[in-house]
C-alpha positions as CSV (number, residue, x, y, z in Angstrom):
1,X,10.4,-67.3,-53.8
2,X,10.4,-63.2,-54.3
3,X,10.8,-61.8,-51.3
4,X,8.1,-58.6,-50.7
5,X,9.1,-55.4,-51.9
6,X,9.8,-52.9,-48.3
7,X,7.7,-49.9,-48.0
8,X,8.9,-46.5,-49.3
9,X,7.1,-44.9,-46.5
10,X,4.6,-45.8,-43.3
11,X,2.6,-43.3,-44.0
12,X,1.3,-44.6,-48.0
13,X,1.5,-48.0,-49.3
14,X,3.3,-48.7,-52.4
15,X,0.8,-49.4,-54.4
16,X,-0.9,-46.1,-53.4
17,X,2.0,-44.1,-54.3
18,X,2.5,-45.3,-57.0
19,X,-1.0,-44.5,-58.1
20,X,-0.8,-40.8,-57.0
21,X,2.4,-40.4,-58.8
22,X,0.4,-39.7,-62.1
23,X,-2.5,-37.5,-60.2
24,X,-2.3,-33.9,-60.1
25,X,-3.6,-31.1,-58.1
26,X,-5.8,-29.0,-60.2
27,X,-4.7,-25.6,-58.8
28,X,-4.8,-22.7,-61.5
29,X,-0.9,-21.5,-62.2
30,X,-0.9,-17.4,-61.9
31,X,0.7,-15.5,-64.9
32,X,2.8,-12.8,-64.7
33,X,2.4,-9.6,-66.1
34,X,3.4,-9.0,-70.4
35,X,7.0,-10.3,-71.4
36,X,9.2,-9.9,-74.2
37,X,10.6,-12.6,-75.7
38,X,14.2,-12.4,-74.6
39,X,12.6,-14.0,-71.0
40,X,12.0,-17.4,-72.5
41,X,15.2,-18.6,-70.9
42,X,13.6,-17.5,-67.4
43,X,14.3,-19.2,-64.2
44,X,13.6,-22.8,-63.9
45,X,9.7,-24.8,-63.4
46,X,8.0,-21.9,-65.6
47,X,7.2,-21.1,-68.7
48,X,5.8,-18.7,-71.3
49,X,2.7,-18.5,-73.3
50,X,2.0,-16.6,-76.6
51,X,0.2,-13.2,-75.0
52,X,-0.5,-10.4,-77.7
53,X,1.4,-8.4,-80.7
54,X,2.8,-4.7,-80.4
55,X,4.8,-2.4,-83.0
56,X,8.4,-3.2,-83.3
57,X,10.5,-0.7,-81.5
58,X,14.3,0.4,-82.7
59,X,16.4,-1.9,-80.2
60,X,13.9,-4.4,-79.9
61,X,15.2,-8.4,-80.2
62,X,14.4,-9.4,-84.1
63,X,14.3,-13.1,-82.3
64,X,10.6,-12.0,-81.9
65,X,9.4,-10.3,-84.6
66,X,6.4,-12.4,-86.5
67,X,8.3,-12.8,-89.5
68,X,4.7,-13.9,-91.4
69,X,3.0,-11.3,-90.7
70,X,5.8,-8.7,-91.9
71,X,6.1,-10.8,-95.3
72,X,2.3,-9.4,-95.7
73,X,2.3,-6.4,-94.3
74,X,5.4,-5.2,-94.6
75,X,5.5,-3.7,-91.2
76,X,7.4,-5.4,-88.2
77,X,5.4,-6.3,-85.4
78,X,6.7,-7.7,-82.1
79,X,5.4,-11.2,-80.5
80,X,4.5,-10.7,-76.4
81,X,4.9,-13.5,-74.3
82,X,3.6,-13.9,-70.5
83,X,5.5,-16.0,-68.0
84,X,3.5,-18.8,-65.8
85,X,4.7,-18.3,-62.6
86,X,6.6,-21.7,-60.9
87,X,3.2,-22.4,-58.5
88,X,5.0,-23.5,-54.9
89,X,3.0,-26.0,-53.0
90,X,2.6,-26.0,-49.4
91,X,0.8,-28.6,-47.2
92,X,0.3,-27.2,-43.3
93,X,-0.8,-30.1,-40.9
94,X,-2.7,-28.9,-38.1
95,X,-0.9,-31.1,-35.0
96,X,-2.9,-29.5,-32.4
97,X,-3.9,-32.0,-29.2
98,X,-7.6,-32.0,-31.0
99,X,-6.0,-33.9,-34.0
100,X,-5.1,-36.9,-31.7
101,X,-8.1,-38.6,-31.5
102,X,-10.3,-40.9,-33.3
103,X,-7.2,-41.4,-35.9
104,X,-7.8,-38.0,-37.8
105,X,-3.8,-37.2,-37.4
106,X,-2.6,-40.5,-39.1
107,X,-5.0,-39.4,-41.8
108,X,-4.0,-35.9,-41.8
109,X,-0.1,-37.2,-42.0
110,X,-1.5,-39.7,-45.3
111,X,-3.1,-36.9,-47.1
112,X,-0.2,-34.6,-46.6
113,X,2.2,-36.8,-47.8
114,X,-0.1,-38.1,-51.1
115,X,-0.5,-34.1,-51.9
116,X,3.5,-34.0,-51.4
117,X,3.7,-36.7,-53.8
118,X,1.6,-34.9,-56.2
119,X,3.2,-31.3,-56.2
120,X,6.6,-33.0,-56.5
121,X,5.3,-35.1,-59.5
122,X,4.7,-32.5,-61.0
123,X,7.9,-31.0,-60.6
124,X,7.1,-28.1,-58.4
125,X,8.7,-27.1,-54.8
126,X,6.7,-28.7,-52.1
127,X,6.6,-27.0,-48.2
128,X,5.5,-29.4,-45.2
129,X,4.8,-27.8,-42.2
130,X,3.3,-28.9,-38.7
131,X,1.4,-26.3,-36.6
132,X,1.6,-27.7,-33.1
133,X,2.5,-25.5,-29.9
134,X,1.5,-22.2,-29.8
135,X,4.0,-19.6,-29.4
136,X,6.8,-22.0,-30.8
137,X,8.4,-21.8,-34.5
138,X,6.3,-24.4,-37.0
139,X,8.6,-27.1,-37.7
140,X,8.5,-27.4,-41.9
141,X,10.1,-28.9,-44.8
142,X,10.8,-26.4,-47.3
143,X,10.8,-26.1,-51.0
144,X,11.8,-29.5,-51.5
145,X,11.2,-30.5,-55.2
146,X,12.2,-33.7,-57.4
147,X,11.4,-37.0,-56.8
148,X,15.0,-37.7,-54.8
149,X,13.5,-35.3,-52.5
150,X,10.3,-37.7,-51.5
151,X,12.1,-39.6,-48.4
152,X,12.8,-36.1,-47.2
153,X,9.5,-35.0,-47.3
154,X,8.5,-38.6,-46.1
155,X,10.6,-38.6,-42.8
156,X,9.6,-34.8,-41.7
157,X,5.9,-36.2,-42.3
158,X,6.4,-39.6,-40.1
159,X,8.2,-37.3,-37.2
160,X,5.5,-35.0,-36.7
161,X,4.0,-35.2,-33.2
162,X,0.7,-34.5,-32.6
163,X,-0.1,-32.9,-29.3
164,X,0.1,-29.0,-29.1
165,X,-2.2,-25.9,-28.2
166,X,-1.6,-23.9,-31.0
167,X,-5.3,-22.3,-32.3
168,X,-5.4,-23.1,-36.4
169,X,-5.7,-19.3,-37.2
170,X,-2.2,-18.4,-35.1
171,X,-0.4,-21.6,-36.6
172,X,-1.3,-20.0,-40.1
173,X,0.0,-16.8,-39.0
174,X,4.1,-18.3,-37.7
175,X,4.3,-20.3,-41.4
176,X,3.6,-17.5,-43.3
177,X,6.2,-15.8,-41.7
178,X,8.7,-18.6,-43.1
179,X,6.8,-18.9,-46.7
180,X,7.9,-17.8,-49.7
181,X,6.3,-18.5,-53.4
182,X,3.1,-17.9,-55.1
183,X,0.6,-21.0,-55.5
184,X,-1.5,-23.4,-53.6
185,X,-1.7,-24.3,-49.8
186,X,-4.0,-27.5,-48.6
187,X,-4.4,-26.5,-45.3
188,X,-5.5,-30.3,-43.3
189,X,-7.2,-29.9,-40.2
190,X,-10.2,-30.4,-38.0
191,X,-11.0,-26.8,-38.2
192,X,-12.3,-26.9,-34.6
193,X,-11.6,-23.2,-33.7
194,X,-13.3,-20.5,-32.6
195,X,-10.9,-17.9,-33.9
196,X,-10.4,-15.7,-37.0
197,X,-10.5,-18.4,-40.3
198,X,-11.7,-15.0,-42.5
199,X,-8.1,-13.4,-41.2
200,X,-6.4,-16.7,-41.7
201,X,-7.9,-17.5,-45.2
202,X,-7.5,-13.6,-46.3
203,X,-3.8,-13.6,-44.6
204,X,-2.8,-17.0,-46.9
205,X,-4.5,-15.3,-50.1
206,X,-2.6,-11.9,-49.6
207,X,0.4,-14.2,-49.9
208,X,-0.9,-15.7,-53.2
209,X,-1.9,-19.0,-52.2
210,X,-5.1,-20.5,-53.3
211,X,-6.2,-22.6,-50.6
212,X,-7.5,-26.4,-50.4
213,X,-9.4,-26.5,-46.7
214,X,-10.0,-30.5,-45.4
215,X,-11.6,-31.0,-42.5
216,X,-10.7,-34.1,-40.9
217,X,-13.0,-35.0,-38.3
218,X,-13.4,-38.6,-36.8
219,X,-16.6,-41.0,-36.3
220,X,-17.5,-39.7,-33.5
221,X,-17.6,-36.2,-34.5
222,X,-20.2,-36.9,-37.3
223,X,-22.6,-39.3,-35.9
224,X,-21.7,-38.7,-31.8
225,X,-23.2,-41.0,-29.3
226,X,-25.6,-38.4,-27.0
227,X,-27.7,-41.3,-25.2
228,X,-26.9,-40.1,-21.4
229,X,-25.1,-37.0,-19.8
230,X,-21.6,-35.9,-21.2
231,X,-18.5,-34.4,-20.1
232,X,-16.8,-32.3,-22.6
233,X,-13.1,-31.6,-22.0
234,X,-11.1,-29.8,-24.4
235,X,-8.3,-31.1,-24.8
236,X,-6.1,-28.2,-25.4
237,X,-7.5,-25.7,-22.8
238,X,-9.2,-27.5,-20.6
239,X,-12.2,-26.1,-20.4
240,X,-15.0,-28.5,-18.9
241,X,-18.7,-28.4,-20.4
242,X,-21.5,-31.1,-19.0
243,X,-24.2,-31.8,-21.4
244,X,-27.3,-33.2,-20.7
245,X,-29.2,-35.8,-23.0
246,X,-32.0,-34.3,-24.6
247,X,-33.9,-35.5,-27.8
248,X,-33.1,-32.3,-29.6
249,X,-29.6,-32.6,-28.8
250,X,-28.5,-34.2,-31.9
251,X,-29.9,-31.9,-34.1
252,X,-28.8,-28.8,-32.6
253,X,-25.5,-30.6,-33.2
254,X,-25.6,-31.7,-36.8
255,X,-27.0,-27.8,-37.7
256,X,-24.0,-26.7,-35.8
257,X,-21.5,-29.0,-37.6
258,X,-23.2,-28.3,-41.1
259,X,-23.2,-25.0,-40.1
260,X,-19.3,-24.4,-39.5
261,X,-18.6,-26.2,-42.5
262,X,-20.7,-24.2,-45.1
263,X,-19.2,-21.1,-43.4
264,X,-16.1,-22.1,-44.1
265,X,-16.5,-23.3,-47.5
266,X,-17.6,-20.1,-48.2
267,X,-14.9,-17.9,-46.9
268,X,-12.8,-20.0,-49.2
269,X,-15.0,-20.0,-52.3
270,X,-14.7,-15.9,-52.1
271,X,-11.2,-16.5,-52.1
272,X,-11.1,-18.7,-55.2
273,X,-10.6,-21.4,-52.8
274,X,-11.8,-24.9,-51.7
275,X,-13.3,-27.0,-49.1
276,X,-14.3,-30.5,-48.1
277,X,-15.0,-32.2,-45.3
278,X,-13.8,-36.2,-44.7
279,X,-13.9,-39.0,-42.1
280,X,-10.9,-40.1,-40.3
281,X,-12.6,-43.8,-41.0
282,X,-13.1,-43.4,-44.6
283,X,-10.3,-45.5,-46.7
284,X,-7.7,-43.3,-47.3
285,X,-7.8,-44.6,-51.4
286,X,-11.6,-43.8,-51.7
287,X,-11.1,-40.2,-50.9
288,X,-8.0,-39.8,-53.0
289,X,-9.5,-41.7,-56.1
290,X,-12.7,-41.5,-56.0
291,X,-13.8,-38.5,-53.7
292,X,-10.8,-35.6,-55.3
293,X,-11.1,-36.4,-58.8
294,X,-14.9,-35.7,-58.4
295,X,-15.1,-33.1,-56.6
296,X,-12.5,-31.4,-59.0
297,X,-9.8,-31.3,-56.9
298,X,-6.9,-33.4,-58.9
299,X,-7.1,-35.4,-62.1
């Protein structure tokens, strides 16, 4: 009798992983400005592309000269190249004490680690960070890359606790004080803030990175249960708000919700960005094979 095959991680079954090992993220690379030739050779995870022709110049490599085209005209011209930049991917986990309920941070941990596994598949450095207590360094991951590097990424992921006060927009702020690279950041959250997401979202783009927004919100946040009076905590400042049951109250919710979201979607879509919205209850392989690849997000 074969005994079962142990799991790689907690956080993905195998059978998942495996799938997502052949997905990737469909984040457009960013070129560099005109090259010559002689930078072929450049630094590892790029490459070049065929750009334009100019005059050859006295000093000029010959390597690059378009041979063809001299034979007819008899005038040496010089083949231009650009360079696609290595794109660095970085996956920030909001860990804030509003992620803990409802099961939105073990889906937040999931997603994280099946984007992980995507960037790393496709042989580019992957950053992991947790945004948790405000005022505190983000714990992170950084620039791991090749797929040796996946239990690394794995156990940082499966450490992270959830449980901290630190607002979305000031958590962005501390890892981009730690980032370095040009490319894409899927930023996983619940995106229950009442600060600055246009400074946030412009702060990550001035850095380069195109950014993937998911909101993670649980059951309860999409279809809440209003029926009698409420007590609202929140759970990371405290502040107590009664609501009273009204017919109305629902609606004024759902416009709300819909509201924050389609504000936030387009912040990012100005920003060559993107955004989508997801249950914590939702199984975990409907969103990442069926909901991503249609909504463009990976292939």
């Amino acid at each position: 009798m074969m005994e079962p095959v142990p799991q790689f991680t907690t956080l993905l079954s195998n059978r998942t992983l495996h799938r997502l090992e052949r997905m990737r993220l469909m984040a457009a690379r960013r070129f560099t400005s005109k090259r010559r030739g002689e930078h072929l050779s450049g630094r590892g995870g790029s490459s070049i592309e065929f750009s334009d022709y100019r005059d050859y110049a006295p000093g000029d490599d010959t390597r690059f000269v378009d041979w063809n085209i001299f034979a007819r005209l008899h005038r040496p011209y010089l083949k231009l190249f650009h360079q696609e930049e290595e794109m660095h991917l970085a996956v920030l986990v909001d860990a804030s004490a509003s992620m803990r309920f409802e099961g939105k941070m073990e889906r937040a941990l999931a997603l994280a680690a099946a984007f992980g596994v995507m960037g790393i598949m496709s042989g580019e450095p992957v950053s992991a960070w947790a945004m948790r207590q405000a005022g505190e360094e983000p714990a992170g991951c950084s620039r791991v890359r090749g797929k040796g590097s996946l239990r690394k990424l794995f156990r940082f992921l499966e450490g992270i606790e959830c449980g901290g006060d630190c607002p979305l927009e000031k958590g962005v702020e501390a890892v981009l004080k730690h980032h370095t690279g040009r490319g894409a950041v899927v930023l996983l959250s619940d995106f229950l803030t009442t600060g600055d997401l246009k400074r946030s979202f412009n702060a990550l783009s001035s850095a380069g990175l195109v950014v993937f927004g998911v909101q993670i919100l649980g059951p309860g946040e999409i279809h809440p249960d209003v029926s009698e009076d409420l007590r609202f905590v929140d759970s990371e400042t405290g502040t107590i708000l009664d609501v009273s049951a009204s017919p109305h109250l629902l609606e004024i919710y759902q416009a709300y919700r819909t509201s924050h979201a389609s504000e936030i979607a387009a912040l990012l879509r100005q920003r060559s960005g993107r955004f989508l919205t997801v249950s914590a209850q939702d199984r975990l392989d409907d969103t990442l094979f069926d909901l991503l690849p249609r909504k463009g997000w990976v292939r």
